[in-house]
C-alpha positions as CSV (number, residue, x, y, z in Angstrom):
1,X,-55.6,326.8,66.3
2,X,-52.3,325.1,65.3
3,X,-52.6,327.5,61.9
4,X,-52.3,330.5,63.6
5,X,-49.7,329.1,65.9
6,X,-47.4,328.4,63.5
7,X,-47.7,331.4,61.8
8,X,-47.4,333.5,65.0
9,X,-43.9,331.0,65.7
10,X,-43.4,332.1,62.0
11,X,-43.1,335.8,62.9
12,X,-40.7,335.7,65.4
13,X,-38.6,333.3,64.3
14,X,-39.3,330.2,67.0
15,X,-39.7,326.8,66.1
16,X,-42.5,325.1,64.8
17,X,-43.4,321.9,66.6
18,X,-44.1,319.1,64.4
19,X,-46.9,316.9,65.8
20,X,-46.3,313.7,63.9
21,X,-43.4,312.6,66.0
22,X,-46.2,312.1,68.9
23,X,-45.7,308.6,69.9
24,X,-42.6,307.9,67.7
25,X,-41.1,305.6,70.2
26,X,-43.8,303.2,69.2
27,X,-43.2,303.6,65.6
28,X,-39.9,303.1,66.2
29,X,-40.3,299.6,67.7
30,X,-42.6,298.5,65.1
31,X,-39.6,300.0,62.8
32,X,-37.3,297.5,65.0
33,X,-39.4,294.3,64.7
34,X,-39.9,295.0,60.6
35,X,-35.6,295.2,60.2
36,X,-35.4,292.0,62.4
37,X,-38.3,289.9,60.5
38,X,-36.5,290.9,57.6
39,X,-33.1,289.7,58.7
40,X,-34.4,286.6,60.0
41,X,-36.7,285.6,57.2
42,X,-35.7,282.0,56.8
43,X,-39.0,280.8,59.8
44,X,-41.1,281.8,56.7
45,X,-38.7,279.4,54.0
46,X,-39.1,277.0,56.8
47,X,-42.8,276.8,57.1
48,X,-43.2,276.2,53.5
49,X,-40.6,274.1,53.2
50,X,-42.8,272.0,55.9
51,X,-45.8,272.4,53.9
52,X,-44.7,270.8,50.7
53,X,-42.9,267.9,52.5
54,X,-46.5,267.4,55.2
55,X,-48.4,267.0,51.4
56,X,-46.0,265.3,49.7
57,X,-44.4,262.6,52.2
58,X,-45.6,259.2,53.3
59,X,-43.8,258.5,56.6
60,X,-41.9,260.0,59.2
61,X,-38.6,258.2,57.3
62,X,-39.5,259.9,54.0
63,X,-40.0,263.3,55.4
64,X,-36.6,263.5,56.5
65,X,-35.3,262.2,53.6
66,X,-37.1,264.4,51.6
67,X,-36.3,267.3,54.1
68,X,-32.6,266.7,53.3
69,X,-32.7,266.5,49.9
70,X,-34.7,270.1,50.0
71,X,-31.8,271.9,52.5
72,X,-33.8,271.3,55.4
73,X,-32.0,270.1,58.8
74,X,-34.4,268.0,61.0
75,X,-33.1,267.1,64.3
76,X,-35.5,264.6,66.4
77,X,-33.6,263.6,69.1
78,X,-34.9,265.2,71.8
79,X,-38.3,265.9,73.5
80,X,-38.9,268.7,70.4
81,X,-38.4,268.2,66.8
82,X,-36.5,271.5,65.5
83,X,-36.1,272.4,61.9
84,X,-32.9,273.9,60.5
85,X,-31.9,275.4,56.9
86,X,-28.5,274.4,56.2
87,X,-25.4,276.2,55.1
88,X,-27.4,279.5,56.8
89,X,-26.2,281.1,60.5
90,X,-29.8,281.3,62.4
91,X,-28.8,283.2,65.5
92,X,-31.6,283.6,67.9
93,X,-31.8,286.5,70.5
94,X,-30.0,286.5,73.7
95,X,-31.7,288.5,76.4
96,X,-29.0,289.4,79.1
């Protein structure tokens, strides 16, 4: 059906609709969330970084040391322990 509309379109010159952009503003926000993983990569670097110091630390006091010798920024003194990489800008999203 779609063959012989575009060639009847075809013949008098209108324009052919392209059905692949069905949906697109889905594709688009998956396009969105790639671009921002991407930029903001350094969770991943983080997690590893974690890894290697959980297998290869004895005690809380060695994991930070060991943490700072790798670039790692481990700040304990609140309720949450948060993890930094340092000399890097890690913005996080603002909703407004």
């Amino acid at each position: 059906m779609k063959e012989i509309s575009d060639v009847i379109s075809k013949e008098y010159g209108c324009k052919i609709i392209d059905r692949s952009l069905k949906n697109s503003h889905k594709k688009y926000q998956v396009y969105l969330y790639q671009v921002y993983l991407a930029k903001n990569s350094y969770r991943k670097e983080i997690k590893s970084k974690i890894k290697f110091l959980l297998s290869h630390a004895s005690n809380w006091n060695d994991f930070k040391n060991k943490a700072n010798a790798l670039g790692l920024i481990v700040d304990d003194k609140g309720k949450y322990t948060t993890y930094q990489l340092s000399g890097t800008s890690q913005e996080s999203l603002e909703r407004k």
